[in-house]
Jmol script that loads the backbone (N, CA, C; Angstrom):
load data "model"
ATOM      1  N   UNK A   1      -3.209  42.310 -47.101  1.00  0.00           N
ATOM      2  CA  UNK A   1      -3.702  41.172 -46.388  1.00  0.00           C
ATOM      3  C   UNK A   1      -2.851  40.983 -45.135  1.00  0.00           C
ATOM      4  N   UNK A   2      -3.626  40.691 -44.049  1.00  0.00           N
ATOM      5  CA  UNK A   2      -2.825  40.511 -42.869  1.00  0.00           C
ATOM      6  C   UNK A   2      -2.728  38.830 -42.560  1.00  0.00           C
ATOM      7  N   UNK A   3      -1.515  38.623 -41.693  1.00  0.00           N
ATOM      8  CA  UNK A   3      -0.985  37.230 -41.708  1.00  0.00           C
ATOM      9  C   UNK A   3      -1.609  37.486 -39.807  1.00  0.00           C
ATOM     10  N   UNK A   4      -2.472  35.696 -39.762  1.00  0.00           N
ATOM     11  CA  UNK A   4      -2.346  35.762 -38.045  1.00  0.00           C
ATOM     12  C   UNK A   4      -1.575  34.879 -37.741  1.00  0.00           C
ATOM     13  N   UNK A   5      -0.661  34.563 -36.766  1.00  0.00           N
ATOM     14  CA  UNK A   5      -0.053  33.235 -35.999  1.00  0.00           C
ATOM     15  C   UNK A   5      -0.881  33.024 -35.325  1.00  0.00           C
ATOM     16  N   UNK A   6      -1.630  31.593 -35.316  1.00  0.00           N
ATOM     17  CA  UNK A   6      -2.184  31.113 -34.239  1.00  0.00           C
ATOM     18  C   UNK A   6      -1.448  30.149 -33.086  1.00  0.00           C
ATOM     19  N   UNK A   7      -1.669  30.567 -32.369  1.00  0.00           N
ATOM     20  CA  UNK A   7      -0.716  29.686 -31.026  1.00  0.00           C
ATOM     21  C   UNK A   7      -1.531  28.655 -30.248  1.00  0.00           C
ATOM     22  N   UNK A   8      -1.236  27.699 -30.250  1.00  0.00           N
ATOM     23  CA  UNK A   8      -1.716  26.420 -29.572  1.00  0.00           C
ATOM     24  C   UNK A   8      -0.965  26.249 -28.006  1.00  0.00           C
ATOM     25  N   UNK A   9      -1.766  26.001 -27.077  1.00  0.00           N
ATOM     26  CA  UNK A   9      -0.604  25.072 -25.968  1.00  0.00           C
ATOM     27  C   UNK A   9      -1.720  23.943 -25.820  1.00  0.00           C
ATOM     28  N   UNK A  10      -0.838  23.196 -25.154  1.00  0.00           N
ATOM     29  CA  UNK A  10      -1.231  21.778 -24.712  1.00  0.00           C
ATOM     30  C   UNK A  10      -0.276  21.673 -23.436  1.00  0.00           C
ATOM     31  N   UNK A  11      -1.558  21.024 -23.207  1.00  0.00           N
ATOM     32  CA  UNK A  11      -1.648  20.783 -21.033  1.00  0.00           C
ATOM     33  C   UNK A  11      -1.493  19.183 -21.074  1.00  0.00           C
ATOM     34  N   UNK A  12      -0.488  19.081 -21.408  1.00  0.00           N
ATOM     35  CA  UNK A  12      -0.321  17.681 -20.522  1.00  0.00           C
ATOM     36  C   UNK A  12      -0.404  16.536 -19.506  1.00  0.00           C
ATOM     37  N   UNK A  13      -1.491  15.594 -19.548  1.00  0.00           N
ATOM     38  CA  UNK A  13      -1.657  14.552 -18.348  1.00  0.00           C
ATOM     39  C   UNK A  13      -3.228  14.998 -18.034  1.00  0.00           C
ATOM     40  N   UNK A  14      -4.201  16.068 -18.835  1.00  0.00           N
ATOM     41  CA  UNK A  14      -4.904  15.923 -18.796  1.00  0.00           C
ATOM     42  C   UNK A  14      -6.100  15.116 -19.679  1.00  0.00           C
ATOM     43  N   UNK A  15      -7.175  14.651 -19.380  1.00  0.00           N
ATOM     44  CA  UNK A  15      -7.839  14.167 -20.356  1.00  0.00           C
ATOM     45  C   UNK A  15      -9.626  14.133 -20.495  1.00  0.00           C
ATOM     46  N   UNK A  16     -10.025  15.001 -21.068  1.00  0.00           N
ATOM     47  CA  UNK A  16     -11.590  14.730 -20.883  1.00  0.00           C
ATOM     48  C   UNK A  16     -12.379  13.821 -20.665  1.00  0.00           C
ATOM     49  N   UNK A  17     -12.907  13.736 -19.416  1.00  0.00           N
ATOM     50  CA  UNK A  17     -13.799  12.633 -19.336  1.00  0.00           C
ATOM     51  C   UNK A  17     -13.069  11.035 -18.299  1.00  0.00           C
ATOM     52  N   UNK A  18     -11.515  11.569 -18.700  1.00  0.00           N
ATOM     53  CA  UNK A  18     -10.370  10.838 -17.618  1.00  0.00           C
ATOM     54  C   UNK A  18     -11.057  10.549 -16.032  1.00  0.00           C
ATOM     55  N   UNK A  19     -11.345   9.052 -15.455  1.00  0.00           N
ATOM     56  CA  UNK A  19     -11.195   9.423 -13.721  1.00  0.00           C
ATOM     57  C   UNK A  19     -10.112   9.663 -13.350  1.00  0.00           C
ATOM     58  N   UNK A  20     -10.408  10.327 -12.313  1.00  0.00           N
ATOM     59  CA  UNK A  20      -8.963  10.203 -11.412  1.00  0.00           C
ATOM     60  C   UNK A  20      -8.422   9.066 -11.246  1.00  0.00           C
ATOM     61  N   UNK A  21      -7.059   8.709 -11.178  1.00  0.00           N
ATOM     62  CA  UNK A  21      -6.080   7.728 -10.777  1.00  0.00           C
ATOM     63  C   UNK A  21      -6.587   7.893  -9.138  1.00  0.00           C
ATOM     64  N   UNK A  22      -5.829   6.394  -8.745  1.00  0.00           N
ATOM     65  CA  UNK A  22      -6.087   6.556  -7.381  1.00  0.00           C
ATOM     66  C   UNK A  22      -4.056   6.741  -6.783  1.00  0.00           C
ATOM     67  N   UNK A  23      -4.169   7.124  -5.531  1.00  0.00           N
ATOM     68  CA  UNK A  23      -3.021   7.872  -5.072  1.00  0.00           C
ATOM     69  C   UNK A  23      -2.504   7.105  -3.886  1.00  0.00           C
ATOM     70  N   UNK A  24      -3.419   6.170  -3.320  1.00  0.00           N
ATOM     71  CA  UNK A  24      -3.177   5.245  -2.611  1.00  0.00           C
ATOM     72  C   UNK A  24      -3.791   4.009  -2.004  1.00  0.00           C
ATOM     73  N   UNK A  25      -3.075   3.627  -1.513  1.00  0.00           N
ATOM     74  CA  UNK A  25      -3.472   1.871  -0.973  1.00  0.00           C
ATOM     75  C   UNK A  25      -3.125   1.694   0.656  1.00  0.00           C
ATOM     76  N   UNK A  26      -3.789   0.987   0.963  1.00  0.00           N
ATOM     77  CA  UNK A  26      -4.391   0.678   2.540  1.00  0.00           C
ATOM     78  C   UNK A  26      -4.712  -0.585   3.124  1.00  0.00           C
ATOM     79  N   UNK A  27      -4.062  -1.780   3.676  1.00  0.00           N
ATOM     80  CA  UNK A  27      -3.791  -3.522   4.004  1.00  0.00           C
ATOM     81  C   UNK A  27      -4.661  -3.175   5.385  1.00  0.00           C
ATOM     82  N   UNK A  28      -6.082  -3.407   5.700  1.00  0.00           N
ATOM     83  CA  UNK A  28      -6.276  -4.010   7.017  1.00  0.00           C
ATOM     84  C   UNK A  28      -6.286  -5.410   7.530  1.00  0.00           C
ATOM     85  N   UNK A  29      -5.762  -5.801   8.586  1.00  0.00           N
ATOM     86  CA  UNK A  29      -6.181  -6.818   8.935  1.00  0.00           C
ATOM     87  C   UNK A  29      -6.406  -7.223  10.490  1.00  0.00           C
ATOM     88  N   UNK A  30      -7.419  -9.124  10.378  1.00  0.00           N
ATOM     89  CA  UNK A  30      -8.261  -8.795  11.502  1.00  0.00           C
ATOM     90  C   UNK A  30      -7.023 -10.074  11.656  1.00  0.00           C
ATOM     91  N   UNK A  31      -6.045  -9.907  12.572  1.00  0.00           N
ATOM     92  CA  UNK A  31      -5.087 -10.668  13.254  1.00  0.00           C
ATOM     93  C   UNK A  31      -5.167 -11.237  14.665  1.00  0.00           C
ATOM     94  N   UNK A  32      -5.488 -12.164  15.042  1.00  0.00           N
ATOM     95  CA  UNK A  32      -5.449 -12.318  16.545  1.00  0.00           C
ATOM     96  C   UNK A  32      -4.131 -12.687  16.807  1.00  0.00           C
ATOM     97  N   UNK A  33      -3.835 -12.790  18.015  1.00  0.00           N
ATOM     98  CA  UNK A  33      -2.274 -13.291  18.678  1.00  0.00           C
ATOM     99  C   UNK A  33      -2.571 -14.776  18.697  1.00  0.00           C
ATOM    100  N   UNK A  34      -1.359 -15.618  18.437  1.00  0.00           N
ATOM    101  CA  UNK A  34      -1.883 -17.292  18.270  1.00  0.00           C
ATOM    102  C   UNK A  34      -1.934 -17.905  17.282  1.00  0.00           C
ATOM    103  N   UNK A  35      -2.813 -17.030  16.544  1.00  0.00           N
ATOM    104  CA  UNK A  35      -3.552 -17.336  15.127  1.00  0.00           C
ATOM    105  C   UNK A  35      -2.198 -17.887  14.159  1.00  0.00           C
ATOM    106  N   UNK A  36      -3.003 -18.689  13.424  1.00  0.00           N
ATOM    107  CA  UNK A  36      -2.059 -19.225  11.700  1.00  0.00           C
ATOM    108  C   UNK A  36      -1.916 -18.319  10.528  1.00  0.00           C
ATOM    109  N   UNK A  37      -0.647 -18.197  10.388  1.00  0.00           N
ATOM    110  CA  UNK A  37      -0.807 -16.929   9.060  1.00  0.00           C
ATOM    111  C   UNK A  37      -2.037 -17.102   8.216  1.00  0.00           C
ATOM    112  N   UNK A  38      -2.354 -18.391   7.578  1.00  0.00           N
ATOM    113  CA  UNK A  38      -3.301 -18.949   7.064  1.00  0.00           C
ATOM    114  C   UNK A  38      -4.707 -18.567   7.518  1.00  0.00           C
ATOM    115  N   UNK A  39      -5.124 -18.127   8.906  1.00  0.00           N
ATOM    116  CA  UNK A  39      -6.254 -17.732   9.296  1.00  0.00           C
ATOM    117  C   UNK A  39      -6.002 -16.343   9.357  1.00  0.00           C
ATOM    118  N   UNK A  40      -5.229 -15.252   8.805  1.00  0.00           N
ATOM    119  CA  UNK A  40      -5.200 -13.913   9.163  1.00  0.00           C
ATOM    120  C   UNK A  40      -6.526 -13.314   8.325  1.00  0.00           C
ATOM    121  N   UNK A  41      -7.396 -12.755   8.315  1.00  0.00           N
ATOM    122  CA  UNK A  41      -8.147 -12.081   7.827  1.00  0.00           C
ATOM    123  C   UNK A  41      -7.639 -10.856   7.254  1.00  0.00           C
ATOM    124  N   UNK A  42      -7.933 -10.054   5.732  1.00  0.00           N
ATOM    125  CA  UNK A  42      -7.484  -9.069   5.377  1.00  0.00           C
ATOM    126  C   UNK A  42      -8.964  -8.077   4.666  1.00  0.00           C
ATOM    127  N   UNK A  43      -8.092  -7.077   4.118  1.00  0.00           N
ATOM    128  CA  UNK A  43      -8.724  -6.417   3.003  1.00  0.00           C
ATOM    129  C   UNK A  43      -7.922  -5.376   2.659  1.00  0.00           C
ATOM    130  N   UNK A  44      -7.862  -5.151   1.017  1.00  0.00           N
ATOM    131  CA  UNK A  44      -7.388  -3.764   0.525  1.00  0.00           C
ATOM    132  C   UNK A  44      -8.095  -3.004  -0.032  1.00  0.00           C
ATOM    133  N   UNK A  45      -7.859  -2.004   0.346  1.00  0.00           N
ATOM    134  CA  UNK A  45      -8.513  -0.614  -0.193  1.00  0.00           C
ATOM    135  C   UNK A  45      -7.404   0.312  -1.075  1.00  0.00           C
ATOM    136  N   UNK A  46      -7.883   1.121  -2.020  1.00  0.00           N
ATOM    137  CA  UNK A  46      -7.512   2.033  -2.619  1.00  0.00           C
ATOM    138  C   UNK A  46      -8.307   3.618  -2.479  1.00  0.00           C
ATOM    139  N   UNK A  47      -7.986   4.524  -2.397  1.00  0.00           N
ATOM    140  CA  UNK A  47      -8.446   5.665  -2.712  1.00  0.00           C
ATOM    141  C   UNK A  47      -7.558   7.114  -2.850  1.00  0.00           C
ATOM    142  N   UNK A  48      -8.522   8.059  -3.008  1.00  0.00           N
ATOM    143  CA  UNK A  48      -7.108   9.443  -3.353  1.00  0.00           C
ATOM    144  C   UNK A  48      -6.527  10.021  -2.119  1.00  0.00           C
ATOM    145  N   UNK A  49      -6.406   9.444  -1.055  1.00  0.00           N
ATOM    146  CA  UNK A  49      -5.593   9.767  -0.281  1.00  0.00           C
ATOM    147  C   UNK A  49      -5.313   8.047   0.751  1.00  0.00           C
ATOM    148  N   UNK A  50      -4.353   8.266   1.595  1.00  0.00           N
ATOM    149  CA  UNK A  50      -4.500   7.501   2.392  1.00  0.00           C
ATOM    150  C   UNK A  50      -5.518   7.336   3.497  1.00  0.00           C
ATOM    151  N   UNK A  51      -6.042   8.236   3.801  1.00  0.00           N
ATOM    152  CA  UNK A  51      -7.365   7.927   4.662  1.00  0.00           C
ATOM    153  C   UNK A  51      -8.765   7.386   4.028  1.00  0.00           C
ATOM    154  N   UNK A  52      -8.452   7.813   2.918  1.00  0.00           N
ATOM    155  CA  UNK A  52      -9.650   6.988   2.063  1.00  0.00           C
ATOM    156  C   UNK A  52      -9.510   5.497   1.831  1.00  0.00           C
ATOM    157  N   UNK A  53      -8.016   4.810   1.265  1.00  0.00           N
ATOM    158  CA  UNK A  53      -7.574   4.036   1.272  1.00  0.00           C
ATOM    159  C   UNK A  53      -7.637   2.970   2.416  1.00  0.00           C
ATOM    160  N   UNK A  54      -7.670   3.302   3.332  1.00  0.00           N
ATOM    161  CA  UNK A  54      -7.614   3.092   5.080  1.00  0.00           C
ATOM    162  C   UNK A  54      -9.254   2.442   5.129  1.00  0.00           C
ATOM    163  N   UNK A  55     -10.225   3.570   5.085  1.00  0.00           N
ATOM    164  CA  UNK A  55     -11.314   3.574   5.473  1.00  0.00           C
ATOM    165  C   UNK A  55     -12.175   2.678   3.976  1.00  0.00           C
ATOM    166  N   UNK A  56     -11.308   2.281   2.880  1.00  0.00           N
ATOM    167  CA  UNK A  56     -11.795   1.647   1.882  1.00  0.00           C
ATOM    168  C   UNK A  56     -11.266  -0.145   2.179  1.00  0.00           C
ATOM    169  N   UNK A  57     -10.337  -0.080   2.709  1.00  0.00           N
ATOM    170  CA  UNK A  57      -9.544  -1.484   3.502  1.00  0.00           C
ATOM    171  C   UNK A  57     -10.451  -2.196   4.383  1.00  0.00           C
ATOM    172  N   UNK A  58     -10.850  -1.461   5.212  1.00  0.00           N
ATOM    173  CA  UNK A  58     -11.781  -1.814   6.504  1.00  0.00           C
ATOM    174  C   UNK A  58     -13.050  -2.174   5.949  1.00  0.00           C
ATOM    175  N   UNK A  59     -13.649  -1.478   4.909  1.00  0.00           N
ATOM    176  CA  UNK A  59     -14.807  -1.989   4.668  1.00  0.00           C
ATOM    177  C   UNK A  59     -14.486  -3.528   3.431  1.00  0.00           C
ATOM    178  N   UNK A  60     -13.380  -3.682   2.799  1.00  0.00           N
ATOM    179  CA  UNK A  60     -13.204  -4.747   2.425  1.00  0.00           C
ATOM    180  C   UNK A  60     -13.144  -5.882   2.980  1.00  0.00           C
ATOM    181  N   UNK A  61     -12.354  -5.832   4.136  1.00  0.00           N
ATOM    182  CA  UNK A  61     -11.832  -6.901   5.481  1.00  0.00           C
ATOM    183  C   UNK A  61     -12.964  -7.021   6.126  1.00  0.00           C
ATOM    184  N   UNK A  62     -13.977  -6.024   6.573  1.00  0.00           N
ATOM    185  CA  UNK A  62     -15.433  -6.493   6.768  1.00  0.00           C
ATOM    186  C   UNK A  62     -16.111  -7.192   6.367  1.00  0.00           C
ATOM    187  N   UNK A  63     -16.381  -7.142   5.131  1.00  0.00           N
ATOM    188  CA  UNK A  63     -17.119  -7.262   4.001  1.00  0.00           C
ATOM    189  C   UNK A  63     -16.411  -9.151   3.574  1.00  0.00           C
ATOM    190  N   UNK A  64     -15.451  -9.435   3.868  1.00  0.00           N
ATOM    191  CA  UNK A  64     -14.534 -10.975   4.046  1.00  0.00           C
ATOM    192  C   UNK A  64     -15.084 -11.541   4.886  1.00  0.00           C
ATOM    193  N   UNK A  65     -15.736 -11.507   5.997  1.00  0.00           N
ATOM    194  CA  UNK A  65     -16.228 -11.625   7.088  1.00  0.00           C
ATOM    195  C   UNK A  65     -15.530 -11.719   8.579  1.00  0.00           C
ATOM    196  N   UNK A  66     -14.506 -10.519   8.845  1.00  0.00           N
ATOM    197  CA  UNK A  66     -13.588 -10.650   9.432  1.00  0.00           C
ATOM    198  C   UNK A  66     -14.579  -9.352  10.963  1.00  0.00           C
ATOM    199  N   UNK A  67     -14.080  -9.506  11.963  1.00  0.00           N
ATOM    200  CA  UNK A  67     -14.995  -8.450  12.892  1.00  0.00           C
ATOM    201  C   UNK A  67     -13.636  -7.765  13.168  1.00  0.00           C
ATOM    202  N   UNK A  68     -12.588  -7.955  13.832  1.00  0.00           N
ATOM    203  CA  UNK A  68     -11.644  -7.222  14.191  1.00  0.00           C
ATOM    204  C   UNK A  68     -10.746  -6.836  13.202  1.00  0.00           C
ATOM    205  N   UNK A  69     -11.185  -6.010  12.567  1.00  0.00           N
ATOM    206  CA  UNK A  69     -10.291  -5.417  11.385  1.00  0.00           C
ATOM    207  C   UNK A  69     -10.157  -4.406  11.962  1.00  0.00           C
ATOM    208  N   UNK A  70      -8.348  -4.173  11.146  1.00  0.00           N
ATOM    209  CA  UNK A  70      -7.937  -2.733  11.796  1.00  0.00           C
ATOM    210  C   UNK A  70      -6.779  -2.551  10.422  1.00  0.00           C
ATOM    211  N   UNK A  71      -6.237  -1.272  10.376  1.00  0.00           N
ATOM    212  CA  UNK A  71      -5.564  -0.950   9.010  1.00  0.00           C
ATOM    213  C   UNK A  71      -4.248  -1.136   9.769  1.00  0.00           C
ATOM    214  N   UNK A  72      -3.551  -1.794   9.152  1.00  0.00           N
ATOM    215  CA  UNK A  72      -2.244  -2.059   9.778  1.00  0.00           C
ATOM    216  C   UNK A  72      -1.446  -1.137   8.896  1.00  0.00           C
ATOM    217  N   UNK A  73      -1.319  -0.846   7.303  1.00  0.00           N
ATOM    218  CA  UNK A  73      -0.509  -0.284   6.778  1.00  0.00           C
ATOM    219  C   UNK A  73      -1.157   0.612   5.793  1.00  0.00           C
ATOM    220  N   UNK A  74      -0.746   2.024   5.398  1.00  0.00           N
ATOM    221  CA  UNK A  74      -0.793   2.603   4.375  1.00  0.00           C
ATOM    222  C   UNK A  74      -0.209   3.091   3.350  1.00  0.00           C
ATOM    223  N   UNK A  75      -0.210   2.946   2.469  1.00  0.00           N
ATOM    224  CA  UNK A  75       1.246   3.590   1.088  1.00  0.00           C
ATOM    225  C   UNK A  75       0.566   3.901   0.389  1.00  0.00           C
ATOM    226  N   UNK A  76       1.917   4.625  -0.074  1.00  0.00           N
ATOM    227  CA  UNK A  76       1.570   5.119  -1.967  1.00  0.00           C
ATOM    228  C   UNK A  76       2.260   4.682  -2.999  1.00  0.00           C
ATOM    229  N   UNK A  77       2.854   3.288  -3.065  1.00  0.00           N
ATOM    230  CA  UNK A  77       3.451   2.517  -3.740  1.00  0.00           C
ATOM    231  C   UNK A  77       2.851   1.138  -3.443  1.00  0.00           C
ATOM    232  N   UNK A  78       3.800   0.238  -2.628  1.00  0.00           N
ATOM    233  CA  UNK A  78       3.822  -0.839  -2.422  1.00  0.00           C
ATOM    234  C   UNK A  78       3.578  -0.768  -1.236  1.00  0.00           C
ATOM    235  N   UNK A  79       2.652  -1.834  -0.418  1.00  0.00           N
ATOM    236  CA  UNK A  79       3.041  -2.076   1.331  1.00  0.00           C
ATOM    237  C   UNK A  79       2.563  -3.625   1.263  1.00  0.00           C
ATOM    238  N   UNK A  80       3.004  -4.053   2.215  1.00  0.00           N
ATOM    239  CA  UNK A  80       2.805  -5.749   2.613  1.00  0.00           C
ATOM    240  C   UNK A  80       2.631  -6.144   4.301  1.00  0.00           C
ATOM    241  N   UNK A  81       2.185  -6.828   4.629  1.00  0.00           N
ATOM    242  CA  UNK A  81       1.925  -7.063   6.149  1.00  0.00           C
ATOM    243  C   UNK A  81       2.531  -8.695   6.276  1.00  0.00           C
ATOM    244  N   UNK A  82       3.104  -9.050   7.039  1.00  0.00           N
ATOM    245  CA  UNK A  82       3.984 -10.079   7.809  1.00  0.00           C
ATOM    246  C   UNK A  82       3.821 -10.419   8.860  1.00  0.00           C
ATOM    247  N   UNK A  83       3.335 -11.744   9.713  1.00  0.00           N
ATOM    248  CA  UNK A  83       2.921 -12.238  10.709  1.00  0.00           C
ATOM    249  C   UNK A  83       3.427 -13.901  10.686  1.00  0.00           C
ATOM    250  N   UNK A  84       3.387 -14.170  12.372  1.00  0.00           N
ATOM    251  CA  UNK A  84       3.656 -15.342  12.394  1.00  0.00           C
ATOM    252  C   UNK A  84       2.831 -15.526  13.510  1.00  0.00           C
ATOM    253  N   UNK A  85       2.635 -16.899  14.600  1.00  0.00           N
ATOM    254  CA  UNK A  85       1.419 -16.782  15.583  1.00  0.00           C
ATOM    255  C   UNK A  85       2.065 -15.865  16.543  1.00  0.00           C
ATOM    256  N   UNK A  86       3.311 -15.581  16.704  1.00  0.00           N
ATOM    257  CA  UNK A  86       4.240 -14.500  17.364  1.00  0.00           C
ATOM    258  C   UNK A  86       4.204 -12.716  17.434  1.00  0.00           C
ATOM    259  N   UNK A  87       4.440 -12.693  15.811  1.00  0.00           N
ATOM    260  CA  UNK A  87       4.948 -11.730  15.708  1.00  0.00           C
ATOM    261  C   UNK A  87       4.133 -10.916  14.597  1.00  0.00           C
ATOM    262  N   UNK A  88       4.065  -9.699  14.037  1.00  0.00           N
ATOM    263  CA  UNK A  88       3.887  -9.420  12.571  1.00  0.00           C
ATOM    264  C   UNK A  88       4.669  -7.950  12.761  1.00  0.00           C
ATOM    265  N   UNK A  89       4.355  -7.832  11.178  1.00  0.00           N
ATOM    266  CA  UNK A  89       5.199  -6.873  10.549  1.00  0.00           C
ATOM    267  C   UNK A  89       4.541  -6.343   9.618  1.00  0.00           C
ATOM    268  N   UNK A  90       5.320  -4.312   9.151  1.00  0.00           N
ATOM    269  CA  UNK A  90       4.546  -3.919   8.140  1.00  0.00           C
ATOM    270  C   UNK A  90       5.345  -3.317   7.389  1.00  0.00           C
ATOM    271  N   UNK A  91       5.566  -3.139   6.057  1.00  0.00           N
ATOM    272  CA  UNK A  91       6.416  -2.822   4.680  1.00  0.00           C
ATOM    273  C   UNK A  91       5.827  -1.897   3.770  1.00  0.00           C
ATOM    274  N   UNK A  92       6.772  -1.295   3.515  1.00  0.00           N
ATOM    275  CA  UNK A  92       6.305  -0.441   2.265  1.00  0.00           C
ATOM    276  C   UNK A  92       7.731  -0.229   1.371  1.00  0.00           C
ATOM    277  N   UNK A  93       6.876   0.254   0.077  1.00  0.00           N
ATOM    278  CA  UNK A  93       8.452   0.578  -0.532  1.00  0.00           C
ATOM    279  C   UNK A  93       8.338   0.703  -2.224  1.00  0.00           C
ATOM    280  N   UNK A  94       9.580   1.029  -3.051  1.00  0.00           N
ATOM    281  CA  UNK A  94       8.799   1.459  -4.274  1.00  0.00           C
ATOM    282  C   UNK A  94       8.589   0.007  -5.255  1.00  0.00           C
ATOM    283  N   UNK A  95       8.549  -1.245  -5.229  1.00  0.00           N
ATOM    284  CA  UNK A  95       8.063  -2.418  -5.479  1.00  0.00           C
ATOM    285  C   UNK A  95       7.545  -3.076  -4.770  1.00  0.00           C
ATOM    286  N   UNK A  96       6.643  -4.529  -4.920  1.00  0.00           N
ATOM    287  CA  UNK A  96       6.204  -5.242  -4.319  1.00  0.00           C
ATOM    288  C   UNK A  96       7.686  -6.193  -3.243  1.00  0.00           C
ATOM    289  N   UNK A  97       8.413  -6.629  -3.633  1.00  0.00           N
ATOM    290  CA  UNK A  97       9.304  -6.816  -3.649  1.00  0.00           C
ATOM    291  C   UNK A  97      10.058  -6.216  -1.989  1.00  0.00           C
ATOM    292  N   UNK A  98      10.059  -5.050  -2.741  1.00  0.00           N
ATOM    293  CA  UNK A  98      11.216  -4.391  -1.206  1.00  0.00           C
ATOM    294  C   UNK A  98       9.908  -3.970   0.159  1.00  0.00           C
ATOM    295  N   UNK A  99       8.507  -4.301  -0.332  1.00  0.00           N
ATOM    296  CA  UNK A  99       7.366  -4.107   0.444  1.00  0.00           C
ATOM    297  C   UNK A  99       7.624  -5.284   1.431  1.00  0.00           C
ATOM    298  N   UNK A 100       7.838  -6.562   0.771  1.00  0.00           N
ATOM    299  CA  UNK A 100       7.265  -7.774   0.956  1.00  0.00           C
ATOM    300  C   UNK A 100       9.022  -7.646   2.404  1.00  0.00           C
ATOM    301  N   UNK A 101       9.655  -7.413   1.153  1.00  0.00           N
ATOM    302  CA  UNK A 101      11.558  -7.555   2.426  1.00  0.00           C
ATOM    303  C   UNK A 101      11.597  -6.970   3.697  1.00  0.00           C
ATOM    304  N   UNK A 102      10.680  -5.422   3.887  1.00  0.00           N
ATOM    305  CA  UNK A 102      10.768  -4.601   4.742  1.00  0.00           C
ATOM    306  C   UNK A 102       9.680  -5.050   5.596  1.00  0.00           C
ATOM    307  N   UNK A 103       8.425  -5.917   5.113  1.00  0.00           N
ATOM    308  CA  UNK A 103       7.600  -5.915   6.581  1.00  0.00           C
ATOM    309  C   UNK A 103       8.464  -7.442   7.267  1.00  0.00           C
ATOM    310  N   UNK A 104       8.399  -8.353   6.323  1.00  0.00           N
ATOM    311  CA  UNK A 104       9.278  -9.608   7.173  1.00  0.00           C
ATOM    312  C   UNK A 104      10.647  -9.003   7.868  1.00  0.00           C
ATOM    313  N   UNK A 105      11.415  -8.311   7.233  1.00  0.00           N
ATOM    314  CA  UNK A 105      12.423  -7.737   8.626  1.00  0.00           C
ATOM    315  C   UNK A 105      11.299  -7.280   9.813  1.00  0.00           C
ATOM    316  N   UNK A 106      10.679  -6.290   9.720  1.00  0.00           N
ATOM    317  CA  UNK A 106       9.897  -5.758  10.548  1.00  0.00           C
ATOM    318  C   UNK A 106       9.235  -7.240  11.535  1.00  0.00           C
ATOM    319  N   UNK A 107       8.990  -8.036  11.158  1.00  0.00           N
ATOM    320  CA  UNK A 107       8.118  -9.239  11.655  1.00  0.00           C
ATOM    321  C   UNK A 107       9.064  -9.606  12.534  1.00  0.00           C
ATOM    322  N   UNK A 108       9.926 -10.251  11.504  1.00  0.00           N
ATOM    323  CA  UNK A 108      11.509 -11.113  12.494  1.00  0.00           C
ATOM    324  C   UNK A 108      11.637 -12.558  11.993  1.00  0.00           C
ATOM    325  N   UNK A 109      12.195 -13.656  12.388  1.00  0.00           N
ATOM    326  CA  UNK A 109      12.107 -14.305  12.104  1.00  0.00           C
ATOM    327  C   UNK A 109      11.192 -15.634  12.015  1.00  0.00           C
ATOM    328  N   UNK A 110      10.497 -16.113  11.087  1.00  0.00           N
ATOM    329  CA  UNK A 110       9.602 -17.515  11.010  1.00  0.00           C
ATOM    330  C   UNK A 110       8.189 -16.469  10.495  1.00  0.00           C
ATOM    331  N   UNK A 111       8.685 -15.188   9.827  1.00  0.00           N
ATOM    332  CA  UNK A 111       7.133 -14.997   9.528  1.00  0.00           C
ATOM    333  C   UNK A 111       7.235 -15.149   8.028  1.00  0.00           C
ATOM    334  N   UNK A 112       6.210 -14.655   7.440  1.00  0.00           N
ATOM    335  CA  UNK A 112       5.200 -15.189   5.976  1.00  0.00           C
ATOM    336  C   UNK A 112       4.807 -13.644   5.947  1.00  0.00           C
ATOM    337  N   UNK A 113       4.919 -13.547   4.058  1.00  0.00           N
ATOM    338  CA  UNK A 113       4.272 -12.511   4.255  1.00  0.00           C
ATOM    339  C   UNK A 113       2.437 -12.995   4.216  1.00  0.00           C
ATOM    340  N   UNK A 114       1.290 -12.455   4.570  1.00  0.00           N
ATOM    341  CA  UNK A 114       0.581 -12.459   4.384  1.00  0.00           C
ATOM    342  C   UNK A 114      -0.050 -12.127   3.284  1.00  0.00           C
ATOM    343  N   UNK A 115      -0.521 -10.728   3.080  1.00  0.00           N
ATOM    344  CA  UNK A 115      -0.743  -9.704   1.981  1.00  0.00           C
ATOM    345  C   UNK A 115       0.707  -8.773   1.631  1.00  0.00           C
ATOM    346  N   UNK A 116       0.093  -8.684   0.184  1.00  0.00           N
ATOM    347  CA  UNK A 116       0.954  -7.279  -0.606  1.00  0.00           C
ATOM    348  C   UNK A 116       0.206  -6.764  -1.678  1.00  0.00           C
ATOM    349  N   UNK A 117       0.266  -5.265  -2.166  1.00  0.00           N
ATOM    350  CA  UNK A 117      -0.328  -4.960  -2.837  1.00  0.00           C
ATOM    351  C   UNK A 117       0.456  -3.429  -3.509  1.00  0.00           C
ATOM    352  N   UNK A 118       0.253  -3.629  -4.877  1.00  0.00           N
ATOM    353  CA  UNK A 118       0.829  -2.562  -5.093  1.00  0.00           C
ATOM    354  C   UNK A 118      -0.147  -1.246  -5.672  1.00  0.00           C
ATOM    355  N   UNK A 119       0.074  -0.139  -6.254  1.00  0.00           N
ATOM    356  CA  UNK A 119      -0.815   0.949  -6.507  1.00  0.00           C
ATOM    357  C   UNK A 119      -0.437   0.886  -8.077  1.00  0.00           C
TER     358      UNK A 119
END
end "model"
wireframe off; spacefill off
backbone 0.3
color backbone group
């Protein structure tokens, strides 16, 4: 009688029937100069790259009823956008947190963050 070893592998992180995760995130917004943080218009998008993400933002911030939307930031973690009627700012980083710290430096002083969003 003969003996067989059967050998198994396993592929890890895959899964039948699994969607894809998404890979990134994308803050547009429709900002005028002047304006009240409070009136900034936004939208976020997600998709598997950053240009998808981007072009998934814009149609959100549209879709808010905003006309001058534009993508101010893209990541693959965390990003946040920061404005004052002055100034704004844009953040990224591996928490919401150091997103939110890095666009208000970026802004300067007397801004707010607006949006943040993480992946």
């Amino acid at each position: 009688m003969k003996k067989f070893i059967l050998t198994f592998t396993v592929v890890l992180g895959l899964t039948i029937g699994a969607t894809p995760g998404f890979a990134a995130g994308a803050i547009a917004v429709d900002d005028e100069a002047g304006a009240k943080v409070s009136e900034v218009g936004y939208g976020i998008g997600t998709g598997s790259t950053r240009e998808e993400a981007g072009a998934d933002a814009m149609r959100e911030c549209k879709k808010a009823g905003n006309s001058n939307c534009k993508v101010a930031v893209r990541y693959d973690t965390c990003g946040a956008y920061a404005a004052s009627r002055d100034y704004s700012g844009i953040g990224w980083g591996s928490s919401e947190n150091t997103a939110k710290a890095n666009a208000l430096e970026a802004c300067g002083a007397g801004c707010k963050v607006v949006v943040s969003d993480c992946q």
